[in-house]
Backbone as CSV, one residue per row, in Angstrom:
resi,resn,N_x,N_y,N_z,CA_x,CA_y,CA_z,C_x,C_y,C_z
1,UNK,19.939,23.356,-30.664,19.278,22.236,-31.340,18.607,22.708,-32.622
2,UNK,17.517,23.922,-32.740,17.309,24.215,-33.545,18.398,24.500,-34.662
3,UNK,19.294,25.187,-33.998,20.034,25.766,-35.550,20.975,24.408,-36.212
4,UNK,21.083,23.313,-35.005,21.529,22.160,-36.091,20.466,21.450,-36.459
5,UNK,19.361,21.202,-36.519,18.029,20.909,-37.124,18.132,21.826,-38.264
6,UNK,18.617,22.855,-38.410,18.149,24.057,-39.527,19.348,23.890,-40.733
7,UNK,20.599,23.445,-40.129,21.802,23.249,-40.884,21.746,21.586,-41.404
8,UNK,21.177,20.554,-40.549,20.755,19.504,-41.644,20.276,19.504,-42.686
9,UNK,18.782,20.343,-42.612,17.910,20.595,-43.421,18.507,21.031,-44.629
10,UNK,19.561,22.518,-44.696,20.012,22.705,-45.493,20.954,21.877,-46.184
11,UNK,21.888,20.550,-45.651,22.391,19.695,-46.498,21.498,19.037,-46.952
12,UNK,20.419,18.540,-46.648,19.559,17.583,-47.257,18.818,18.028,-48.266
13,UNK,18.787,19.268,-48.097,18.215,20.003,-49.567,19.156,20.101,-50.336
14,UNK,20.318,20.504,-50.368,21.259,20.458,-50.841,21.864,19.415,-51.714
15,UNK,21.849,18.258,-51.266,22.114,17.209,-51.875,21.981,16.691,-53.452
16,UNK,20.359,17.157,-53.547,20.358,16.681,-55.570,21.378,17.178,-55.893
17,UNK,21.389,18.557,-55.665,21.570,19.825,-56.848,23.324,19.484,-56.654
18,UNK,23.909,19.089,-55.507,24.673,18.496,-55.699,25.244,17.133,-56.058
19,UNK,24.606,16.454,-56.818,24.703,15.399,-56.923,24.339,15.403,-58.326
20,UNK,23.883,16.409,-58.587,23.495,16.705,-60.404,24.767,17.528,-60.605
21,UNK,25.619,18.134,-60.208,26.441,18.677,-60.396,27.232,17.624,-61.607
22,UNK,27.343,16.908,-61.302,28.818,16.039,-62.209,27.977,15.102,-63.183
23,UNK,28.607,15.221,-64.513,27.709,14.321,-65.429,27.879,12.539,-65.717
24,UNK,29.002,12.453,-64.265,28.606,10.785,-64.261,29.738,10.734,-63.139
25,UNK,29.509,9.259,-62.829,30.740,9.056,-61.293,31.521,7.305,-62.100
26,UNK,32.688,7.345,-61.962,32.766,5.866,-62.026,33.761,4.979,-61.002
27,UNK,33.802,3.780,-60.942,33.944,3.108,-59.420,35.196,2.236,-59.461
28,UNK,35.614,1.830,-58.376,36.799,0.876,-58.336,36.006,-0.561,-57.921
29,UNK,36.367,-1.407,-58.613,35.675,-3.114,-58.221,35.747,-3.519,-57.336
30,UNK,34.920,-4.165,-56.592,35.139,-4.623,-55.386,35.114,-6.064,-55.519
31,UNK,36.304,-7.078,-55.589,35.967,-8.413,-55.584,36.262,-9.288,-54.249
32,UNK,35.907,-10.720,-54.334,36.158,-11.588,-53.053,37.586,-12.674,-53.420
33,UNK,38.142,-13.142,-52.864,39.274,-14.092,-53.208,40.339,-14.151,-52.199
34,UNK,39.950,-12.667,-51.224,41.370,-12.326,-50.556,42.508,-11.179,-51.413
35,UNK,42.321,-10.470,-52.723,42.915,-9.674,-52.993,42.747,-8.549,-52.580
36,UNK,43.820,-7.943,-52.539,43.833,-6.264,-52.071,42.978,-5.455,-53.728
37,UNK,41.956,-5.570,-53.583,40.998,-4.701,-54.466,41.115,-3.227,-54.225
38,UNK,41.839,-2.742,-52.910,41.452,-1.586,-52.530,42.742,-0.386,-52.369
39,UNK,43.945,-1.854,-53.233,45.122,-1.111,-53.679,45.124,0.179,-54.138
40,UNK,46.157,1.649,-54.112,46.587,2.401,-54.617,45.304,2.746,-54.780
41,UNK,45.196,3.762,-53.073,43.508,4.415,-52.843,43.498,5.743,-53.325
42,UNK,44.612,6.623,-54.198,44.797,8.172,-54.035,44.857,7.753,-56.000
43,UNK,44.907,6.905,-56.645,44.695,6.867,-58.057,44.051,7.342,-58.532
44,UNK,42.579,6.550,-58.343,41.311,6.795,-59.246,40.839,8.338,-59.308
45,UNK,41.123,9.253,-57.811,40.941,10.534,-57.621,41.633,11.370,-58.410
46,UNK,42.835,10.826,-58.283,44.069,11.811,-59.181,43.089,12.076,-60.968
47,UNK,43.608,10.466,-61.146,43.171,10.562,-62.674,41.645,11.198,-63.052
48,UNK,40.737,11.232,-62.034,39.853,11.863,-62.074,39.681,13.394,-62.524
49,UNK,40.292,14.003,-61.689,40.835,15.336,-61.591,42.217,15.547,-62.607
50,UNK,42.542,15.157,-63.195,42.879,15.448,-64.125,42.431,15.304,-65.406
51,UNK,41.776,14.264,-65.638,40.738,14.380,-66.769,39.974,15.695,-66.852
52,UNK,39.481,15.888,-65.613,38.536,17.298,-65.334,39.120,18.268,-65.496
53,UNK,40.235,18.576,-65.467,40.611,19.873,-65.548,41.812,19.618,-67.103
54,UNK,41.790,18.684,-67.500,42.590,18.832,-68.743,41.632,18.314,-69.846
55,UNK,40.505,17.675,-69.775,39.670,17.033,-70.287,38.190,17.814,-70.699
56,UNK,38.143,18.817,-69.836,36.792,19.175,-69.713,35.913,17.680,-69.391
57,UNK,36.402,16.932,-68.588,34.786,16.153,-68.053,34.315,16.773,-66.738
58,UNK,33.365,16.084,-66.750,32.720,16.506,-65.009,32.419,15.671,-64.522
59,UNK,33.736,14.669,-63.970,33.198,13.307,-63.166,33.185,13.347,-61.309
60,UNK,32.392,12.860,-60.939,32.662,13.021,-59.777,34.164,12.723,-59.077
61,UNK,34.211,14.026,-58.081,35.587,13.709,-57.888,36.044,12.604,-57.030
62,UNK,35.267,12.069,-56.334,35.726,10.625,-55.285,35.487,9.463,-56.370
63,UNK,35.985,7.932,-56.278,35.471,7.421,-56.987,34.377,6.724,-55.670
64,UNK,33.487,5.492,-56.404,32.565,5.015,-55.421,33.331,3.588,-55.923
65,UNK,32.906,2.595,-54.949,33.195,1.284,-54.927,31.868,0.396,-54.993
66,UNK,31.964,-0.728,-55.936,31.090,-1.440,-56.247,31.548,-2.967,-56.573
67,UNK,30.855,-3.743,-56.062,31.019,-5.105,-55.958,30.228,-5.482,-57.094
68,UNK,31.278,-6.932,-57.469,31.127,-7.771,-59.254,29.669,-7.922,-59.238
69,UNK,29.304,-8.296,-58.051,27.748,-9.304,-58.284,26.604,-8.025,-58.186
70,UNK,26.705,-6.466,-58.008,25.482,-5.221,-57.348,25.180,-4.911,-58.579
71,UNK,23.380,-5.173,-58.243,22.893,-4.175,-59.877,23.563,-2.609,-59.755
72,UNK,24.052,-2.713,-58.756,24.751,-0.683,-58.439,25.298,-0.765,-60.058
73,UNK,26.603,-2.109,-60.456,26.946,-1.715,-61.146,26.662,-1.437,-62.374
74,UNK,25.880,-1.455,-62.993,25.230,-0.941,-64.208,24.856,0.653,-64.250
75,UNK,25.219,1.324,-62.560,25.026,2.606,-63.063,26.394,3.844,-62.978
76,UNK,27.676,2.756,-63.883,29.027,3.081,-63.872,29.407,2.287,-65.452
77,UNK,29.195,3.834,-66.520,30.256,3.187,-67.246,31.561,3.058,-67.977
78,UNK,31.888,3.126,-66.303,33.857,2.858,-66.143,33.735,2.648,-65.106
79,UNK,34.361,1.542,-64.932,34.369,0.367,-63.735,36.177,0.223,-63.578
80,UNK,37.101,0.471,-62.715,38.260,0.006,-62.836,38.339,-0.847,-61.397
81,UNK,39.602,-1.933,-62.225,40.009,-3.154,-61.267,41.522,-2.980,-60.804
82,UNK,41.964,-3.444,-59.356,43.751,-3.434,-59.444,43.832,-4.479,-58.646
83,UNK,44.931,-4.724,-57.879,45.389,-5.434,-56.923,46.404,-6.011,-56.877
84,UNK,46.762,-6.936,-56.232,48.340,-7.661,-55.968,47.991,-9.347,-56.566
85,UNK,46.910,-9.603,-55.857,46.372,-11.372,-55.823,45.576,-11.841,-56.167
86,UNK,44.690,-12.721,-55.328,43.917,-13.557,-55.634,42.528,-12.740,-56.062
87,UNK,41.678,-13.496,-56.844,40.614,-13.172,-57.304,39.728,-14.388,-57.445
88,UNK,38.343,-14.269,-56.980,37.456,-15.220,-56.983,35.768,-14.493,-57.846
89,UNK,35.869,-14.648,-58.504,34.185,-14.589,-58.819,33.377,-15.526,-58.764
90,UNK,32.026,-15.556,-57.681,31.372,-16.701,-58.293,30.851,-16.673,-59.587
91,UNK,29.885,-17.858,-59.960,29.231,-17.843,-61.353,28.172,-16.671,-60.966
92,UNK,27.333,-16.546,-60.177,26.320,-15.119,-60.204,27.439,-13.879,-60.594
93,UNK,28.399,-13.640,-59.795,29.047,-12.706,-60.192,30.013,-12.527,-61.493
94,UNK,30.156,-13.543,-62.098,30.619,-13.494,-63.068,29.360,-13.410,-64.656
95,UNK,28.517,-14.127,-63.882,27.090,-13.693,-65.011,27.012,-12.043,-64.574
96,UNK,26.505,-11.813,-63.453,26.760,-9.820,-63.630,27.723,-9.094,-64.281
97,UNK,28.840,-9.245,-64.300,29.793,-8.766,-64.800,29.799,-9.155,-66.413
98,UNK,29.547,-10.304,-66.950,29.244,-10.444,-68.232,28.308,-9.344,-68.471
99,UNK,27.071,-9.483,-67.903,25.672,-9.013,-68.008,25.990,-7.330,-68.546
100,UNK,26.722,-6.915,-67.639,27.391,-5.460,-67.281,28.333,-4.865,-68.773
101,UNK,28.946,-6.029,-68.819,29.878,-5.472,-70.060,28.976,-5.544,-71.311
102,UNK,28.788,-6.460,-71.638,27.568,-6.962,-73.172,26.517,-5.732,-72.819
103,UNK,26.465,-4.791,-72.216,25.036,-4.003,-71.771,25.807,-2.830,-72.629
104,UNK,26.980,-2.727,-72.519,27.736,-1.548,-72.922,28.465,-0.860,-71.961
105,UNK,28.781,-1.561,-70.384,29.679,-0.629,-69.445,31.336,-1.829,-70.092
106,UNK,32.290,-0.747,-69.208,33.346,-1.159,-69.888,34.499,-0.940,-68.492
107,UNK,35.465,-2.267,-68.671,36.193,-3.086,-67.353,37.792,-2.335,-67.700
108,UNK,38.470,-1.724,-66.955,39.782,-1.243,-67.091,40.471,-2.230,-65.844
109,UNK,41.204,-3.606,-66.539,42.313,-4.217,-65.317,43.611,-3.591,-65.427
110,UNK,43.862,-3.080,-64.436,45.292,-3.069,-63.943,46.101,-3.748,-63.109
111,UNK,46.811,-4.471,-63.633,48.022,-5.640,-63.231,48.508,-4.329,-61.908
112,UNK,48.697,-4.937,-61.115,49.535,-4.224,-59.660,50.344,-5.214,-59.260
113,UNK,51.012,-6.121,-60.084,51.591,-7.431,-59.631,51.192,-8.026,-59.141
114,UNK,51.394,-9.368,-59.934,50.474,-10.787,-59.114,49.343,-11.194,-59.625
115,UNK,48.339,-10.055,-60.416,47.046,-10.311,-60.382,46.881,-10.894,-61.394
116,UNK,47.620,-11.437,-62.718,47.691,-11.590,-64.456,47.674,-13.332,-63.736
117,UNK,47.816,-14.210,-63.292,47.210,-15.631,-63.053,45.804,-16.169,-62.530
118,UNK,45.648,-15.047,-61.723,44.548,-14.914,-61.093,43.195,-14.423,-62.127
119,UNK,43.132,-13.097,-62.597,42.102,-12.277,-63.101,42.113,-12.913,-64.832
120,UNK,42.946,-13.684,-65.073,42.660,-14.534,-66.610,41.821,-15.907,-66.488
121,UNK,42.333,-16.272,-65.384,41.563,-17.323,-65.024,39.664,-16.785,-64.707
122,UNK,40.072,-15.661,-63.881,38.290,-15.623,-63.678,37.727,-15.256,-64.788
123,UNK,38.171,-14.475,-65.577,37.754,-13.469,-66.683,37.457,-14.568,-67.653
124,UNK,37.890,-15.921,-67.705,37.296,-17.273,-68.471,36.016,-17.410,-67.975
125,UNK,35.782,-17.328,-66.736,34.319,-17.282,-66.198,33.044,-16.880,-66.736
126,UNK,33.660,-15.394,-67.114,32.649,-14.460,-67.825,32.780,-14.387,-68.858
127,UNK,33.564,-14.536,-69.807,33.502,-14.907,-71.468,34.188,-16.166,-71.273
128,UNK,33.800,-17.071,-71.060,34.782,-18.917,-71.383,34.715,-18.483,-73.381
129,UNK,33.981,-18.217,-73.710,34.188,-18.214,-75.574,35.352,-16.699,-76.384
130,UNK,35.781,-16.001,-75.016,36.580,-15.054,-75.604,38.232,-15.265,-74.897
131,UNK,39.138,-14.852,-75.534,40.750,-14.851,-74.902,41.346,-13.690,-75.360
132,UNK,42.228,-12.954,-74.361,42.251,-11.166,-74.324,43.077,-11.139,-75.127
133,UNK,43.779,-10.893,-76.102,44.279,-10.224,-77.359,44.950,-9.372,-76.942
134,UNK,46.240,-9.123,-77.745,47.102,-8.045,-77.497,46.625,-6.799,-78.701
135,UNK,46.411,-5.979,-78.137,45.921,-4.576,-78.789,47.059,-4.184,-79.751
136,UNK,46.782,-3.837,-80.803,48.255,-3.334,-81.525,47.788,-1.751,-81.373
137,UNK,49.297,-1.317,-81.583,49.850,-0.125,-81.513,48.803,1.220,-81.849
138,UNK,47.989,0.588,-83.367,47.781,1.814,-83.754,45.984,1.782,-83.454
139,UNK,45.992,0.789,-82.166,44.220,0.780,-81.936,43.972,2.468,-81.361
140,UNK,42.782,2.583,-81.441,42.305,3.366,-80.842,42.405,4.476,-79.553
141,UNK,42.317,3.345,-78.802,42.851,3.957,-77.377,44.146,4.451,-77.098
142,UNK,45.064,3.785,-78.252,46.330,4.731,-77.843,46.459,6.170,-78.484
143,UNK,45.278,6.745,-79.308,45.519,7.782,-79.751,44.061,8.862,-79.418
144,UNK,43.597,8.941,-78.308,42.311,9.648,-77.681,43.307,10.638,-77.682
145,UNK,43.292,11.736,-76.929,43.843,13.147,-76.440,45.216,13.038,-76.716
146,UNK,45.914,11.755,-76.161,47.451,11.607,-75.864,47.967,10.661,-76.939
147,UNK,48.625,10.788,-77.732,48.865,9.829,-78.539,50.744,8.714,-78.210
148,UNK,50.409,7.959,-78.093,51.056,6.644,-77.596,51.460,5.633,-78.696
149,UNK,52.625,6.294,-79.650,52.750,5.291,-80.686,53.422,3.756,-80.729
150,UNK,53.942,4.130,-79.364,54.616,2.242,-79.249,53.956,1.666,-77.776
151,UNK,52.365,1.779,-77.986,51.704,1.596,-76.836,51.761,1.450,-75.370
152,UNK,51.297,0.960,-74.251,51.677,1.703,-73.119,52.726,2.009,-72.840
153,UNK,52.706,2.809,-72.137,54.160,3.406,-71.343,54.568,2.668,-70.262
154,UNK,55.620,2.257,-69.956,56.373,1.393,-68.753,56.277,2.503,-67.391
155,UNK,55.412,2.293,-66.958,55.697,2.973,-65.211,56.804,2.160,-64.212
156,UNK,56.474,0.996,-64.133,56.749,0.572,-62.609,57.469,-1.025,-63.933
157,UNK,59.167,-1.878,-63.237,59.898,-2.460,-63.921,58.936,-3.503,-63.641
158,UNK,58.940,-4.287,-62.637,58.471,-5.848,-61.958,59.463,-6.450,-62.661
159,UNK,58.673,-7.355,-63.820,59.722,-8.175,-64.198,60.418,-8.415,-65.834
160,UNK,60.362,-6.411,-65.499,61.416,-6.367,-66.696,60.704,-6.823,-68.142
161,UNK,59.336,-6.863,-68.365,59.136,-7.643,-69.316,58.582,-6.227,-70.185
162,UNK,58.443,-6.211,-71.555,57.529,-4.519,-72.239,56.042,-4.840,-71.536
163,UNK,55.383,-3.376,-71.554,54.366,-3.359,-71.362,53.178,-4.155,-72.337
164,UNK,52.129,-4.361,-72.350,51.073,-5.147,-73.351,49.905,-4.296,-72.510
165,UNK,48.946,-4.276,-73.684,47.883,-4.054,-73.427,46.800,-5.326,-74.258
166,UNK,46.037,-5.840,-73.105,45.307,-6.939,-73.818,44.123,-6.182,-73.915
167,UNK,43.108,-6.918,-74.343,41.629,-6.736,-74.552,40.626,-7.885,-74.722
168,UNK,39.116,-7.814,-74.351,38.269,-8.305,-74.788,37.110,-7.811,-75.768
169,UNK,36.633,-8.422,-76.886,36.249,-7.918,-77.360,34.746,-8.675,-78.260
170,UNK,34.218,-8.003,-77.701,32.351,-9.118,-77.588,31.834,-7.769,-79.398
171,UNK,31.533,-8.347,-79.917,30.785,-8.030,-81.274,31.940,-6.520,-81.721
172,UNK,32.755,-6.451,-82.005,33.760,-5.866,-82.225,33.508,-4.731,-81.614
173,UNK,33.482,-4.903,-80.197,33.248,-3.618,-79.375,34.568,-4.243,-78.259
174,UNK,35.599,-3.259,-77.770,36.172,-3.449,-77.002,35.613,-3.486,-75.539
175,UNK,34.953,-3.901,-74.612,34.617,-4.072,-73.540,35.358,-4.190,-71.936
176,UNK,36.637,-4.785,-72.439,37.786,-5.022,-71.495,39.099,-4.838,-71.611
177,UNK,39.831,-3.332,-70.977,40.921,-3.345,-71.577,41.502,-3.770,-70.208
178,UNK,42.606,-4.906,-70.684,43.827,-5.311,-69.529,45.381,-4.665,-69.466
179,UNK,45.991,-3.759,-68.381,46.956,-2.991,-68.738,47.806,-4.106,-68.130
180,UNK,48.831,-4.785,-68.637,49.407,-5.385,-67.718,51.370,-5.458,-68.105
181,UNK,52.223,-5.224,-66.795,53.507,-4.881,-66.841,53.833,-3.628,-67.220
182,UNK,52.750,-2.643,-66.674,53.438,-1.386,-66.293,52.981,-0.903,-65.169
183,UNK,51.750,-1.381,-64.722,50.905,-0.250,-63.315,50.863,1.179,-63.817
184,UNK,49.948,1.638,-64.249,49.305,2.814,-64.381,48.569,3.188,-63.242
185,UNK,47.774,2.420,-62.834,47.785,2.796,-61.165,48.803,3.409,-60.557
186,UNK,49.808,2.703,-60.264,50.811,3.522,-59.499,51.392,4.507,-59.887
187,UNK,50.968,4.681,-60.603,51.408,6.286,-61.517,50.697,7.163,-61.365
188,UNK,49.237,6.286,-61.459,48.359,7.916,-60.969,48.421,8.353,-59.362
189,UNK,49.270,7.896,-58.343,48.921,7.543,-56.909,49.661,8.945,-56.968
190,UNK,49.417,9.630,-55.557,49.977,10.441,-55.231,51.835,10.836,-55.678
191,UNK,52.143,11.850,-55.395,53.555,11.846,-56.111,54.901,11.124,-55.062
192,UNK,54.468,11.134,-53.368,54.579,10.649,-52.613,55.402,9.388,-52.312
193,UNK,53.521,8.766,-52.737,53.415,7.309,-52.539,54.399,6.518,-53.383
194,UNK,55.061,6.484,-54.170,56.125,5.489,-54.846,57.497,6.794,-55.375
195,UNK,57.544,8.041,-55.735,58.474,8.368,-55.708,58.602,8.463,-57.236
196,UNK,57.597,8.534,-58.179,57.658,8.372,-59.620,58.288,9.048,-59.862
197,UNK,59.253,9.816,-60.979,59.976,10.885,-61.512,58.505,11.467,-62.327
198,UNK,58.257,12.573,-62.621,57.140,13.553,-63.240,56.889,13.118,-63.944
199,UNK,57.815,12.623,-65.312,57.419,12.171,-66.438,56.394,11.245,-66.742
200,UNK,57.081,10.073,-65.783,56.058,8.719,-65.585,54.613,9.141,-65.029
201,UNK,54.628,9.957,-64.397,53.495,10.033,-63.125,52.460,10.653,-64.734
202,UNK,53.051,11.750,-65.112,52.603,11.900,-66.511,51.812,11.677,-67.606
203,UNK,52.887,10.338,-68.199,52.689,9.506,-68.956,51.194,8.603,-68.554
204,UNK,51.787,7.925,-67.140,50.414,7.276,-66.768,48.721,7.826,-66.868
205,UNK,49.222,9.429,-66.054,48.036,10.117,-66.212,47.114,10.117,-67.664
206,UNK,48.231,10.439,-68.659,47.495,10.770,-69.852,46.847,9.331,-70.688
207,UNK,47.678,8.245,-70.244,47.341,6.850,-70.896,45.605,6.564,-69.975
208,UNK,45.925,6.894,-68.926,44.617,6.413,-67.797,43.643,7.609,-68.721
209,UNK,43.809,8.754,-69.121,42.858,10.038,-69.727,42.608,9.066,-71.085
210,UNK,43.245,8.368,-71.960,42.954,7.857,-73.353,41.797,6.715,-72.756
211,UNK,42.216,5.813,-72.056,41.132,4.646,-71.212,39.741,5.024,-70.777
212,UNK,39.628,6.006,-70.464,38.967,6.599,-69.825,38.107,7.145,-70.801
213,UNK,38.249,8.194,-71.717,37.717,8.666,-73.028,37.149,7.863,-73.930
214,UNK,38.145,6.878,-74.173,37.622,5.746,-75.047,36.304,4.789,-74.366
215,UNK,36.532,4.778,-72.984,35.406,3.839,-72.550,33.928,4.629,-73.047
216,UNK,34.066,6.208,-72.666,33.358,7.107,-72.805,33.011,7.675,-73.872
217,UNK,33.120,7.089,-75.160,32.829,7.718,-76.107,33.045,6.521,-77.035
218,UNK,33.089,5.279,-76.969,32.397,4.222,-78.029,31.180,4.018,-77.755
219,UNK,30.525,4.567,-77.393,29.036,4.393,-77.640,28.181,3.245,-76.598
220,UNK,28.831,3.396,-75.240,28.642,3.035,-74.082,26.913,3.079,-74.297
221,UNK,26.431,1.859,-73.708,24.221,1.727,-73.702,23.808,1.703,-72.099
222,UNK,25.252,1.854,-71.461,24.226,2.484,-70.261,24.066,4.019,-69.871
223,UNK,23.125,4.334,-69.234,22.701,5.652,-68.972,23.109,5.714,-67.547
């Protein structure tokens, strides 16, 4: 008894100094509607760890999960979304999530099929005065670390259509980038889980490393 009394102790001391270890953590969304929010669970880790070790960041390596409506989320700024379906925000949660972005945290959607009827409609919720824009080629984000001259890369076919990258964009600050008709998610998933050829798995990685950078270095106002 004592010596596991003595070996708690030592995790519980333990804990800050680990928890100061990494200079920020960021989360996968948690929404209500009935969508699979919790799609393509081996992603966010991957791309994590590879940022870290090709990136020099120091993000925590699990991601954490956080729901639209938790003041949690204001202490994440990179928030990513996926899924297959439905999506519901109420108005509280869609005022947080406004609240969240206009603060300076910043929303990465990824289309996983299905979700581009659903997540335009809510995303009217939280800006009704903004409509997501197709990013041209030579914005920003396609040229962080990896440069991407005919913008995203096609991972995954669906329905055959080119990739787009939309956006929102509140006082000419990009706030919301939408990846939609390629799944970059499923690219970052294990090598496994869908069977990507290297390249793609790749490609995705380094596009998810430009998203990621860029959220992190326009001049994000949360701490």
């Amino acid at each position: 008894m004592k010596r596991t009394l003595l070996l708690l102790l030592i995790v519980l001391l333990a804990m800050p100094a680990m928890a100061q270890r990494y200079s920020l953590k960021i989360a996968k969304l948690k929404y209500n509607g009935g969508g699979d929010w919790y799609a393509n669970k081996t992603s966010l880790p991957n791309l994590i760890k590879f940022c870290n070790q090709n990136l020099n960041m120091n993000i925590k390596p699990d991601e954490d999960v956080v729901e639209v409506g938790s003041p949690e989320l204001f202490t994440y700024p990179f928030v990513h979304m996926t899924g297959h379906g439905n999506v519901v925000f109420s108005d509280a949660e869609a005022q947080n999530l406004r609240n969240y972005l206009v603060s300076g945290g910043f929303l990465h959607i990824d289309d996983n099929y299905g979700l581009d009827k659903y997540i335009r409609k809510e995303m009217k919720k939280v800006f009704p005065e903004y409509e997501f824009v197709e990013l041209p080629f030579d914005h920003p984000i396609y040229k962080q670390k990896y440069t991407f001259k005919n913008g995203l890369p096609k991972i995954h076919e669906h329905d055959n259509k080119p990739p787009q990258g939309f956006g929102i964009i509140h006082q000419g600050r990009l706030i919301c980038f939408y990846s939609y008709e390629t799944d970059l998610g499923n690219g970052w998933e294990d090598a496994e889980v869908h069977n990507d050829p290297e390249n793609k798995r790749r490609e995705a990685l380094q596009m998810g490393a430009n998203i990621l950078t860029f959220a992190l270095t326009q001049g994000s106002g949360l701490q």
